[in-house]
N, C-alpha and C positions, 0 to 999 in steps of 0.2 A: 504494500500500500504506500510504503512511504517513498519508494523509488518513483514510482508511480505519480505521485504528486509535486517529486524537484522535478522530474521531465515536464510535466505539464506547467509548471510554473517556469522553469527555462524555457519551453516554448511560447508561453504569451509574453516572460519577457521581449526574446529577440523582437517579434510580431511588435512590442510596444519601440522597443527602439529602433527598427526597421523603417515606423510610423513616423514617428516626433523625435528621437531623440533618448539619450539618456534619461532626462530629466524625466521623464513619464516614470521610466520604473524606480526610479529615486525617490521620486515624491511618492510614489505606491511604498515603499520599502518604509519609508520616514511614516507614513501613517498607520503601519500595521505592527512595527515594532513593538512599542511601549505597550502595547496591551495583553493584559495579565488574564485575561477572561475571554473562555473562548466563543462566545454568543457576541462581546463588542469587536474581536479579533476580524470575526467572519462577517457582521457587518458589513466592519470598515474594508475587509478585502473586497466583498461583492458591490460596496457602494462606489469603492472608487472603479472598479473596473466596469459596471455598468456604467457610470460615467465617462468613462473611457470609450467604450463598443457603443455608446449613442453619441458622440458628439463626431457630427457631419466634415470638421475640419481634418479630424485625424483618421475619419474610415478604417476605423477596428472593428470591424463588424465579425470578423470571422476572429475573435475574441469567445474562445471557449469558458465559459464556466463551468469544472467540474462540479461534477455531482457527487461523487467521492467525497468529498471535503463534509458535506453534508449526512453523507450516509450510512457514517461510523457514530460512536458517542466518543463526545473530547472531552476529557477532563483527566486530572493528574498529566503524569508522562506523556500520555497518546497524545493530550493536546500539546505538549512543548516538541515531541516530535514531526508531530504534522506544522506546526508553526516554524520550526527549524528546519523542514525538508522544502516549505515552499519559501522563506526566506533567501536558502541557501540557492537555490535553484534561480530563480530573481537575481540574488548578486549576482551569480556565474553568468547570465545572461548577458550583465554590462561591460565584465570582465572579457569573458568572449570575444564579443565585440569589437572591444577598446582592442586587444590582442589583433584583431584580422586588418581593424583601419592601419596600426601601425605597422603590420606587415606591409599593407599593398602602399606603404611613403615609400618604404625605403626597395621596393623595386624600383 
């Protein structure tokens, strides 16, 4: 499950910096960190990225929201794992990224 959920979160990353830029999954990453409870965690994941997959400028429409996320119960560890596998998945996306722009300078 938890592999399952950094793939899926490395893939809407790229998808969001593909889009816009870094900044999209940065400010995703900064609004989901600090929270300790997994009902305002999952929220705030689903409200920013529905914010995301509806706004016209940045055409994220094919912006998956797993259903996974929802269709375990989170609380103790399971919730700091699932919170840590799609966090982690997120960074690596920017990371990623940032890795291939600076490959294709110095060709």
């Amino acid at each position: 499950m938890y592999r399952h959920l950094y793939s899926w979160a490395k893939d809407i990353g790229k998808k969001m910096v593909n889009a816009g830029g870094e900044d999209l999954v940065k400010k995703l990453i900064f609004d989901i960190r600090g929270e300790q409870l997994p009902g305002k965690f999952l929220d705030k994941l689903m409200t920013r990225l529905a914010e995301y997959r509806t706004d016209r400028d940045l055409n994220l429409n094919a912006l998956e929201i797993n259903p996974e996320v929802f269709g375990s119960v989170l609380w103790g560890n399971s919730f700091h794992y699932v919170k840590s596998a799609i966090m982690a998945g997120l960074v690596n996306s920017i990371s990623e990224t940032s890795e291939k722009k600076v490959g294709e300078k110095k060709e």
